[in-house]
N, CA, C and O atoms as a MOPAC input file, in Angstrom:
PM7 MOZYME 1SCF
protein

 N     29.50200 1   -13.45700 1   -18.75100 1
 C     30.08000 1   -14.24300 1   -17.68500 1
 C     30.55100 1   -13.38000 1   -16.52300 1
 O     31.10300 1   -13.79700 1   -15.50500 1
 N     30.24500 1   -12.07400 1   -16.83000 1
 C     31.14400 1   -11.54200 1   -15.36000 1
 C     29.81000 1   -11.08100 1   -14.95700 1
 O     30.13400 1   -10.21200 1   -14.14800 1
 N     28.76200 1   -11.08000 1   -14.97500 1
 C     27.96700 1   -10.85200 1   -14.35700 1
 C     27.70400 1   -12.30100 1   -13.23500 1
 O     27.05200 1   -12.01600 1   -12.23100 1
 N     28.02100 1   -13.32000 1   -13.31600 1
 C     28.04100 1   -14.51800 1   -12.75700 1
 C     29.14000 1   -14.05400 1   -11.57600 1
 O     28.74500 1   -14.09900 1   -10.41100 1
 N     30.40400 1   -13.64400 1   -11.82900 1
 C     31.75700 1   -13.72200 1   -11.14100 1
 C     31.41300 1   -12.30800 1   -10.35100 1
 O     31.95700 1   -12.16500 1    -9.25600 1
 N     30.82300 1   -11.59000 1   -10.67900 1
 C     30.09000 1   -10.58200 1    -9.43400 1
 C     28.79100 1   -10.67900 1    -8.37100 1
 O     28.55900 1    -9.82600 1    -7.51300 1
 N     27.88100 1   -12.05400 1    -8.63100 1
 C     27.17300 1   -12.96300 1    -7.96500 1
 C     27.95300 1   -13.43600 1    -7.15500 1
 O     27.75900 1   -13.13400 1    -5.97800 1
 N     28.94200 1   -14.21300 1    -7.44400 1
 C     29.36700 1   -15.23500 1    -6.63100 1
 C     30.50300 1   -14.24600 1    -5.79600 1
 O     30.55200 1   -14.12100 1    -4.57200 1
 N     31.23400 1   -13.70400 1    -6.61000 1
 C     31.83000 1   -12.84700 1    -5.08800 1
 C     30.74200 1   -11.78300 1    -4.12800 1
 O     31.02400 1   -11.63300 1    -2.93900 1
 N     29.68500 1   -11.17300 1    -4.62400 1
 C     28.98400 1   -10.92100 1    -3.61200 1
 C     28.56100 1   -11.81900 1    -2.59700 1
 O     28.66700 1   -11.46800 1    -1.42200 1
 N     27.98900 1   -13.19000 1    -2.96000 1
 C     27.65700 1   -13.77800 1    -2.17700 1
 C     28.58400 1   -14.21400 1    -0.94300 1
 O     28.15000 1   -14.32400 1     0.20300 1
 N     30.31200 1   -14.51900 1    -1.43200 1
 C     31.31700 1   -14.94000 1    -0.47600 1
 C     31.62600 1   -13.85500 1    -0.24600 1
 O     32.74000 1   -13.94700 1     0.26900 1
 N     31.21300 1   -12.36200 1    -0.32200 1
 C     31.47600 1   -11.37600 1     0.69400 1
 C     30.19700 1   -11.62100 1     2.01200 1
 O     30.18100 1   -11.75000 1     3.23600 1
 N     29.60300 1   -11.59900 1     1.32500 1
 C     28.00700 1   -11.98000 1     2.78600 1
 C     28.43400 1   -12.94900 1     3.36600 1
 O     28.23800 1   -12.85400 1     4.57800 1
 N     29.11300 1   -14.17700 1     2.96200 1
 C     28.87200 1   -15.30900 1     3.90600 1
 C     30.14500 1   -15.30700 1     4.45400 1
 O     30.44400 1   -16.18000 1     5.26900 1
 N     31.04400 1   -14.33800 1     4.08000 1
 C     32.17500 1   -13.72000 1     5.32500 1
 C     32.35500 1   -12.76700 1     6.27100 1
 O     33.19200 1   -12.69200 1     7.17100 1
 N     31.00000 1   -11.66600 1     5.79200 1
 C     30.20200 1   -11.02700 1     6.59800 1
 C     29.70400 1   -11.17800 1     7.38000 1
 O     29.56500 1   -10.30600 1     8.23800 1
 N     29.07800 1   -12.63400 1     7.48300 1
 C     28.20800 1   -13.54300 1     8.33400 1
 C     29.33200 1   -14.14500 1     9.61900 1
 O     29.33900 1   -14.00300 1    10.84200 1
 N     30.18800 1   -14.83000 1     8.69900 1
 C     31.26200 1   -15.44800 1     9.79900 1
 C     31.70800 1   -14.51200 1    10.63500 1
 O     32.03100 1   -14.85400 1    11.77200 1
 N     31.80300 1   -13.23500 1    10.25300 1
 C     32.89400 1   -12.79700 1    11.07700 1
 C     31.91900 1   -12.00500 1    12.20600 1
 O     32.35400 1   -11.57700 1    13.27500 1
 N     30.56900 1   -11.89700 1    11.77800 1
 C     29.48700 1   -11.61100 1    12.82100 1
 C     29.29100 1   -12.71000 1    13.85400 1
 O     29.14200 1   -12.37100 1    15.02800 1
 N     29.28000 1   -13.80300 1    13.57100 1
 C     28.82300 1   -14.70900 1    14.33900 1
 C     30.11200 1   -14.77600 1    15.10400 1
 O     30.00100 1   -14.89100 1    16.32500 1
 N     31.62600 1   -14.71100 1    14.45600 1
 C     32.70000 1   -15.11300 1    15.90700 1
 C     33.07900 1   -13.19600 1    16.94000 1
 O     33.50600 1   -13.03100 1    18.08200 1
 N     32.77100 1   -12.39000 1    16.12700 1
 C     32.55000 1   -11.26400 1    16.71700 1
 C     31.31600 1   -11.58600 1    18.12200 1
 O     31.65500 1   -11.54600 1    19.30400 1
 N     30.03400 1   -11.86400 1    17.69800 1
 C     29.03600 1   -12.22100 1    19.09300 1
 C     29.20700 1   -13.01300 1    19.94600 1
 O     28.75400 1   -13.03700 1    21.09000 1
 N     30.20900 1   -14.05100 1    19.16000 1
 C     30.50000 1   -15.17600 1    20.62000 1
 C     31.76100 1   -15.01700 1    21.09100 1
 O     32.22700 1   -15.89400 1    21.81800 1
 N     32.50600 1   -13.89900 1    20.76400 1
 C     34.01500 1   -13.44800 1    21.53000 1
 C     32.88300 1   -12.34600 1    22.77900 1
 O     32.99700 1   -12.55300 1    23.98700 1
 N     32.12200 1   -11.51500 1    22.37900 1
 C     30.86000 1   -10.52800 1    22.76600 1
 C     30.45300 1   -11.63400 1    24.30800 1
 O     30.65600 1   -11.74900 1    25.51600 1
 N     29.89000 1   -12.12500 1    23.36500 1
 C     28.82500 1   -13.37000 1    24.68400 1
 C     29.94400 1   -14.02300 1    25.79700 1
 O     29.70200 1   -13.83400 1    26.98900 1
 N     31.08800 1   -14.74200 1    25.44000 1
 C     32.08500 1   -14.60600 1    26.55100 1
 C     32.33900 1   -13.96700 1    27.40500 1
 O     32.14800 1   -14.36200 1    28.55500 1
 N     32.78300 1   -12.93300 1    27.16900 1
 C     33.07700 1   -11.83000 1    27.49600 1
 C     32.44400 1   -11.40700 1    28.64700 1
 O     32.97600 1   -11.19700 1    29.73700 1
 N     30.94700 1   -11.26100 1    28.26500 1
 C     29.99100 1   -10.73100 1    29.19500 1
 C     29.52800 1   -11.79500 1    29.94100 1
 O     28.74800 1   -11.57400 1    30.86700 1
 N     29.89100 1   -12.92100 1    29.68100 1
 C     29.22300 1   -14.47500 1    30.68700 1
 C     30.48300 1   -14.20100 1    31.94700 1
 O     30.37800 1   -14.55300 1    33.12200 1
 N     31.56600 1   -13.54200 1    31.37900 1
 C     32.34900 1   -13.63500 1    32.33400 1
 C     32.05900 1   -12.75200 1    33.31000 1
 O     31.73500 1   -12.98300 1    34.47500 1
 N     32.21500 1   -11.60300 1    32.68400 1
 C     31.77000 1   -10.09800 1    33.69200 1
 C     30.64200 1   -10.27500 1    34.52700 1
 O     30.69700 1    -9.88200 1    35.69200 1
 N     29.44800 1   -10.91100 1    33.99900 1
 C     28.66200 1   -11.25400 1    34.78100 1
 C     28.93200 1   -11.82200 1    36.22500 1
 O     28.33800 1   -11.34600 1    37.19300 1
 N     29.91400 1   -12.93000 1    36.36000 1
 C     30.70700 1   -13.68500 1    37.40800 1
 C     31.27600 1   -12.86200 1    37.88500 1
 O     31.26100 1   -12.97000 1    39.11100 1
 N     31.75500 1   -12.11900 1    37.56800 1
 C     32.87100 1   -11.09900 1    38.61900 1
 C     32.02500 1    -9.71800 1    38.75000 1
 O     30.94600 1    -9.42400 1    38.23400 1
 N     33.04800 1    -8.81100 1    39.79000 1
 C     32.82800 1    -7.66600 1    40.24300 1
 C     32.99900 1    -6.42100 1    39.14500 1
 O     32.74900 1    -5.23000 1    39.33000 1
 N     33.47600 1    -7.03500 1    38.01400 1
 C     33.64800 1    -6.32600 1    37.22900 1
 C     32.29400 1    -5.51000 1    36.76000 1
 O     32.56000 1    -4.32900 1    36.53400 1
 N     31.09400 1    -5.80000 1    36.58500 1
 C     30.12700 1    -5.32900 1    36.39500 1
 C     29.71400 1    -4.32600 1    37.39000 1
 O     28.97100 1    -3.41300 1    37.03000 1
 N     30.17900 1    -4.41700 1    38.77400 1
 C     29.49400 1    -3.08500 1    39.46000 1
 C     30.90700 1    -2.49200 1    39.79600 1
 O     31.09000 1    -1.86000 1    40.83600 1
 N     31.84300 1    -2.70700 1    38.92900 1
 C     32.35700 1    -1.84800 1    39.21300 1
 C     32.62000 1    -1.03100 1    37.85300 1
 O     33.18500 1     0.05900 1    37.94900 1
 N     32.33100 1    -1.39200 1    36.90600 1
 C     32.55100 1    -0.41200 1    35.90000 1
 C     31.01200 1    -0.52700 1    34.81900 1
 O     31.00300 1    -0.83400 1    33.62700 1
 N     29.96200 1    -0.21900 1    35.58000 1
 C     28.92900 1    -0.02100 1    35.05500 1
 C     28.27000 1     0.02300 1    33.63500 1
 O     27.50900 1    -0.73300 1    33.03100 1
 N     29.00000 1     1.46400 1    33.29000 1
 C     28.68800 1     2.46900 1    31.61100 1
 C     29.68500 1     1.18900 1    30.59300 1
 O     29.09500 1     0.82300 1    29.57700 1
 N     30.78300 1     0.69000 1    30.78400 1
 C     31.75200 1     0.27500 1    29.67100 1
 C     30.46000 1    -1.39600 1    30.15200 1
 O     29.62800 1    -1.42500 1    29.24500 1
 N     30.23900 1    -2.28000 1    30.92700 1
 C     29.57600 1    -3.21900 1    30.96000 1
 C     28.02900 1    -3.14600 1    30.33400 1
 O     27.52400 1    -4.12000 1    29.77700 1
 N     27.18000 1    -1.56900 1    30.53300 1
 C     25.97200 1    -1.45400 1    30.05100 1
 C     26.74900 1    -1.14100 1    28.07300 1
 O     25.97600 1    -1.47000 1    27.17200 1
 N     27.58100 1    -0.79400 1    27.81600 1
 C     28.09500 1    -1.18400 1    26.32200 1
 C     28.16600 1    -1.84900 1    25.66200 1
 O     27.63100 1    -1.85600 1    24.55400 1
 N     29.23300 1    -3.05400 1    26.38800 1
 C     29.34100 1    -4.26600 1    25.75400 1
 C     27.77900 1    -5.04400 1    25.93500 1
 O     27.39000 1    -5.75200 1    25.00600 1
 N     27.26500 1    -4.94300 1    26.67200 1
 C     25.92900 1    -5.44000 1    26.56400 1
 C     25.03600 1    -5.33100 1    25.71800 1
 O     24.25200 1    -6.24800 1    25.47200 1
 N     25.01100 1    -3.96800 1    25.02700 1
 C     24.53000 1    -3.36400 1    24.48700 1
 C     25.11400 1    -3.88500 1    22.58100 1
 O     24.37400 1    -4.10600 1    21.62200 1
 N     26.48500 1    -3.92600 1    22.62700 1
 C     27.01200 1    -4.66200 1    21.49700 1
 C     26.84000 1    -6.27300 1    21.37400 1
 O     26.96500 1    -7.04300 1    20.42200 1
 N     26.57800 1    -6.41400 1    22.42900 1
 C     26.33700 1    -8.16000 1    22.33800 1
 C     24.85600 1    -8.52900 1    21.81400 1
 O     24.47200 1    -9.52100 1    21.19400 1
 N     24.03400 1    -7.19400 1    22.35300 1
 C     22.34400 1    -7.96500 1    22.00500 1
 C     22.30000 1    -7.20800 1    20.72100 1
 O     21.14500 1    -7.06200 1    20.32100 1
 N     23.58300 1    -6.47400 1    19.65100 1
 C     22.71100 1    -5.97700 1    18.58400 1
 C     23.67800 1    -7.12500 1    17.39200 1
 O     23.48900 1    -6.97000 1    16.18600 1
 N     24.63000 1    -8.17300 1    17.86700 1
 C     25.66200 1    -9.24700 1    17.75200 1
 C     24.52800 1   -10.38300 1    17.47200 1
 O     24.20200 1   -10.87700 1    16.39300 1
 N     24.09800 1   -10.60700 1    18.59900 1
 C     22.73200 1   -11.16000 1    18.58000 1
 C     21.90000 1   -11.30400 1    17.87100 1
 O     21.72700 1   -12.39100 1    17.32000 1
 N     21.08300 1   -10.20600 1    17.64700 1
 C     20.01900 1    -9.82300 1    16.95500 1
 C     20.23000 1   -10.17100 1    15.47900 1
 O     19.34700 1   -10.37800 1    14.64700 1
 N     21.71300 1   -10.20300 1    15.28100 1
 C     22.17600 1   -10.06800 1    13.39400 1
 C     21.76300 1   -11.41000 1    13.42500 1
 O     20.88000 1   -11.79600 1    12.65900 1
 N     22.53300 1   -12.47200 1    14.56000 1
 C     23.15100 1   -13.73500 1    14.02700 1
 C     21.97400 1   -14.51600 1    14.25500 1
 O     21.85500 1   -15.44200 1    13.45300 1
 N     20.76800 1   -14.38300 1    15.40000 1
 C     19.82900 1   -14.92800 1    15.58400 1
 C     18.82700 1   -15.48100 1    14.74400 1
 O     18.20700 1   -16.43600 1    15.21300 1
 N     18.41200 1   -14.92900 1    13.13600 1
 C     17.73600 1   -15.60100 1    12.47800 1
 C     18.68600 1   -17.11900 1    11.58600 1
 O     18.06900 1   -17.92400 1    10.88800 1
 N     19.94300 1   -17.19200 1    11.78800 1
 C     20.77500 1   -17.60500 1    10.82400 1
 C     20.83500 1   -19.07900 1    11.92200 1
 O     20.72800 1   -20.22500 1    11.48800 1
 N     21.03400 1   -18.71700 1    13.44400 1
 C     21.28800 1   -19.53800 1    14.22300 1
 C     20.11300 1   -20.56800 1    14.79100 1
 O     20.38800 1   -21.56100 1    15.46500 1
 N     18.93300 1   -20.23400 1    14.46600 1
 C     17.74400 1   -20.91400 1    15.06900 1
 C     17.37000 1   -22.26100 1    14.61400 1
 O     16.88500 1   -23.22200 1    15.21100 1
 N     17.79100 1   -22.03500 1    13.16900 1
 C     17.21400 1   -23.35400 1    12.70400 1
 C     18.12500 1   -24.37400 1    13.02100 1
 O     17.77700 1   -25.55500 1    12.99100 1
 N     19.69500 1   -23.88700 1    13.43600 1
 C     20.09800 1   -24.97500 1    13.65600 1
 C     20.10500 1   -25.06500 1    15.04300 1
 O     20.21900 1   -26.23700 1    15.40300 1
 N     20.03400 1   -24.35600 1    15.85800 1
 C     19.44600 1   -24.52700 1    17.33200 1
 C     18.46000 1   -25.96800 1    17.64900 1
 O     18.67700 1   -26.97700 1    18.32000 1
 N     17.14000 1   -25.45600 1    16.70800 1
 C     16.40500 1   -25.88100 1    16.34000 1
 C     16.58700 1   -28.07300 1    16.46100 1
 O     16.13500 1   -28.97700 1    17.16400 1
 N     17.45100 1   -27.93000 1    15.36900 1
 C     18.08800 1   -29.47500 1    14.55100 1
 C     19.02700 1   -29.81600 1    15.85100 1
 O     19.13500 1   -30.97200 1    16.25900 1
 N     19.69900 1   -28.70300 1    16.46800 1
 C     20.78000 1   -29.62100 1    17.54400 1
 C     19.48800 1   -30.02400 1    19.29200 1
 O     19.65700 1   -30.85800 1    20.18100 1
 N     18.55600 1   -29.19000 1    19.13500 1
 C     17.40700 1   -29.90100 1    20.29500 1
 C     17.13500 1   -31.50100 1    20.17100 1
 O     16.50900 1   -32.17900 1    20.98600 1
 N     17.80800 1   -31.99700 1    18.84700 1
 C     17.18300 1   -33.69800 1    19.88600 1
 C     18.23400 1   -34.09600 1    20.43600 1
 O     18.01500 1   -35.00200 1    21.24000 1
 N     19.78400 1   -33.66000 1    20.29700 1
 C     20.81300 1   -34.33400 1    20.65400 1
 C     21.43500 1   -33.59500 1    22.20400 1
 O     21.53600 1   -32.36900 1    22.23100 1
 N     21.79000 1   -34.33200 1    23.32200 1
 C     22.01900 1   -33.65100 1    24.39200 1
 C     23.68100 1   -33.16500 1    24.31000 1
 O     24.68600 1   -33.83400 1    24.06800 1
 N     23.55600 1   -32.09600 1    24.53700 1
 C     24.94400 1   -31.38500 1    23.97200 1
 C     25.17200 1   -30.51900 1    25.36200 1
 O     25.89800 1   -29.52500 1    25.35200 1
 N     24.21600 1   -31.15900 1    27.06000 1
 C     25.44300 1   -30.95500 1    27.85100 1
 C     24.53700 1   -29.10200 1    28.48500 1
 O     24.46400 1   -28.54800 1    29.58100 1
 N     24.17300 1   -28.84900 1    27.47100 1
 C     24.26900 1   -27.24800 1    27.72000 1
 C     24.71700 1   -26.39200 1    27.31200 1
 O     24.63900 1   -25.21800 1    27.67300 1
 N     25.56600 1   -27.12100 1    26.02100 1
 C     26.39100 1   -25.80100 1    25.41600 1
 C     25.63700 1   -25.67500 1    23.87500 1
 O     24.90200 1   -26.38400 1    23.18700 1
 N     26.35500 1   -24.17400 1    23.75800 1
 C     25.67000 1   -24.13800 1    22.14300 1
 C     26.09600 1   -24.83100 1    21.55500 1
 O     26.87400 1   -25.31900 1    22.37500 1
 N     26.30800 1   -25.54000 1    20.37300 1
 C     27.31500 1   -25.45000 1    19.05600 1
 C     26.69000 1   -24.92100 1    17.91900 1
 O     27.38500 1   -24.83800 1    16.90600 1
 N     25.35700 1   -24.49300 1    17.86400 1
 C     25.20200 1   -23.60100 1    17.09800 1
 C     26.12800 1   -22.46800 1    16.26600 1
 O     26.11700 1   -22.58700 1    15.04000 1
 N     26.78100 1   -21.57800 1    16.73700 1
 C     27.55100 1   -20.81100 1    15.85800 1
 C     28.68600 1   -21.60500 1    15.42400 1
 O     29.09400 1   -21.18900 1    14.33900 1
 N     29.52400 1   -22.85600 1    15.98500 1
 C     30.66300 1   -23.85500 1    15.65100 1
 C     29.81900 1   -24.54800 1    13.87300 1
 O     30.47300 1   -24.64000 1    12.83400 1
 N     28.86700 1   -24.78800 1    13.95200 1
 C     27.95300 1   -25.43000 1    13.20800 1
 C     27.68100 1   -24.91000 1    11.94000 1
 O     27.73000 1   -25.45400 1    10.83700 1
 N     27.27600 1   -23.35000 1    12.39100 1
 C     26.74600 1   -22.48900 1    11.33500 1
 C     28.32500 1   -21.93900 1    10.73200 1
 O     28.19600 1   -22.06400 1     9.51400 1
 N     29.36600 1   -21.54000 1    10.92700 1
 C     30.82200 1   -20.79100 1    10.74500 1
 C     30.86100 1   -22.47600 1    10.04000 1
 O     30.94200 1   -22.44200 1     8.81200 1
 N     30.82800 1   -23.46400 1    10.45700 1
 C     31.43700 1   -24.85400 1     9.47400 1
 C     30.73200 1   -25.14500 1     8.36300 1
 O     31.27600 1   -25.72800 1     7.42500 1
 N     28.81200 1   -24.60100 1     8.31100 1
 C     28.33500 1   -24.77900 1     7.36000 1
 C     29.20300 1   -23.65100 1     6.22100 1
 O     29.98400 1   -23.91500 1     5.30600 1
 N     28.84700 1   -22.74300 1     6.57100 1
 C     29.39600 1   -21.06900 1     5.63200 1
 C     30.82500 1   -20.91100 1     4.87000 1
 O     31.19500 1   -20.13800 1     3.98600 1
 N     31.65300 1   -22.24700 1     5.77000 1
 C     32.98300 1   -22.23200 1     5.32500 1
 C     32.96200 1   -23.39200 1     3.96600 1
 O     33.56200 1   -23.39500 1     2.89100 1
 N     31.78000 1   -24.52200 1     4.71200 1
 C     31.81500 1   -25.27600 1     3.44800 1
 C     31.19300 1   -24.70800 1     2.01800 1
 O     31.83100 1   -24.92300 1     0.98700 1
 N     29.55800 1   -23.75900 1     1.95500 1
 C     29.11300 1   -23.16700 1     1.13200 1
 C     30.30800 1   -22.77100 1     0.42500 1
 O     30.51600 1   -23.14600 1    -0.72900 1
 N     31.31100 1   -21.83500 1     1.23600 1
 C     32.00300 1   -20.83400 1     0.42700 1
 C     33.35900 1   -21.71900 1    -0.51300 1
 O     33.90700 1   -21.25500 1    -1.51300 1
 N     33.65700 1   -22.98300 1     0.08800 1
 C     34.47700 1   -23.68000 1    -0.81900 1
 C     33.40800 1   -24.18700 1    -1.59000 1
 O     33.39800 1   -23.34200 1    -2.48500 1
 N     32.56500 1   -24.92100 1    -1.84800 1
 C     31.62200 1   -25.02700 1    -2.91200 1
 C     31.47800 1   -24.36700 1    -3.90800 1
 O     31.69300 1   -24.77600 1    -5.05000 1
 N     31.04300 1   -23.11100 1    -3.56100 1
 C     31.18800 1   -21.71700 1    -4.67200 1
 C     32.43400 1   -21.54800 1    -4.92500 1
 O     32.26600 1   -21.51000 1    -6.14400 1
 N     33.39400 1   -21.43300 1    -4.82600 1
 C     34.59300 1   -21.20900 1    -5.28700 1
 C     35.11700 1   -22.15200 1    -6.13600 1
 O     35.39900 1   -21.95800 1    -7.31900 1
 N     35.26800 1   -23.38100 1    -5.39900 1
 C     35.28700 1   -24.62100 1    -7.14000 1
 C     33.98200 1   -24.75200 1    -7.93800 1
 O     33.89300 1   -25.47400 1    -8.93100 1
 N     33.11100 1   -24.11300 1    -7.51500 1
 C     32.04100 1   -24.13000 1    -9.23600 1
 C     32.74700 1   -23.19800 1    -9.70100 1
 O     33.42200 1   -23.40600 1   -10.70800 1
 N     32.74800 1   -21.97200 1    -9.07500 1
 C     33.82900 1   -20.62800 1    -9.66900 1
 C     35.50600 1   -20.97400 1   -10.61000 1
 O     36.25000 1   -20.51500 1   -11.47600 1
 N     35.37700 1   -21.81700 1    -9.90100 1
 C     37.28200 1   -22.04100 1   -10.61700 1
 C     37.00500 1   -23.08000 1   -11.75300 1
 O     37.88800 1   -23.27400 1   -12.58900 1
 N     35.71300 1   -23.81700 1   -11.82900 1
 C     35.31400 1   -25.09400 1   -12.60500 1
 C     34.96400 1   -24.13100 1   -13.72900 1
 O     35.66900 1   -24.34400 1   -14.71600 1
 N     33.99200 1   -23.02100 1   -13.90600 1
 C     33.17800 1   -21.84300 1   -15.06000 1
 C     34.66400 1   -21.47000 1   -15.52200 1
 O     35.08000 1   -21.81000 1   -16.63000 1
 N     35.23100 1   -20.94200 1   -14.85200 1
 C     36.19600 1   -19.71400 1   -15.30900 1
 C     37.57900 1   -20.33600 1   -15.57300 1
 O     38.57500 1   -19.62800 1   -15.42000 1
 N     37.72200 1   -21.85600 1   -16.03400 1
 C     39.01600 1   -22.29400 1   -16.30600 1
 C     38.49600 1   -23.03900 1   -17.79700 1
 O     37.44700 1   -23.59100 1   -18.12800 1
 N     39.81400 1   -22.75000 1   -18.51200 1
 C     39.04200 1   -22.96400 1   -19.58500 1
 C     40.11400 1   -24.50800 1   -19.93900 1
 O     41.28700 1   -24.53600 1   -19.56800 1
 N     39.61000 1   -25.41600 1   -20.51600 1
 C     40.39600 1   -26.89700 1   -20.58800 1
 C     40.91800 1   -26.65000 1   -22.02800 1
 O     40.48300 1   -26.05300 1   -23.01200 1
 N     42.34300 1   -27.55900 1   -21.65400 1
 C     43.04300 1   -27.28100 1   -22.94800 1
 C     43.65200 1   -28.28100 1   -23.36200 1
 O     44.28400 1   -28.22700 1   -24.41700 1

């Protein structure tokens, strides 16, 4: 049985791994939607070619995870905004309570 209880906490380490990638890229993507708007970009060049640089490798992680639901939110008009990562962080939170009461359901013993 503890080979089970080292499954399942690996897995809710990844899918907190995941969360905290996906609100890490969209604090990232702010950030730089803003700088973009302002003078801030020509005026501090090297620290803006950085964060840029951290945002498309933010990106790159969260992008296969985010498409399909990209994907599923294209028939509904949502305006222009993502909710993709709101979507995917609400799926990951529900997975991870799921696994945790099968986890607490295995490992409690009835008396």
């Amino acid at each position: 049985m503890d080979f089970v209880l080292i499954i399942f906490r690996a897995v809710d380490l990844i899918l907190s791994i995941l969360s905290w990638t996906i609100l890490i890229w969209v604090i990232f993507s702010w950030i730089l939607f803003f700088m973009r708007n302002s003078k801030f970009r020509w005026r501090h060049p090297q620290f803006y070619g950085t964060l840029e640089t951290l945002n498309d490798i933010f990106e790159r992680m969260t992008r296969p995870f985010l498409r399909p639901i990209r994907r599923w939110l294209r028939r509904f008009d949502t305006a222009g905004i993502d909710w993709s990562p709101m979507v995917l962080v609400l799926l990951i939170w529900l997975l991870r309570e799921v696994l945790r009461a099968i986890m607490v359901r295995i490992y409690t013993v009835p008396v």
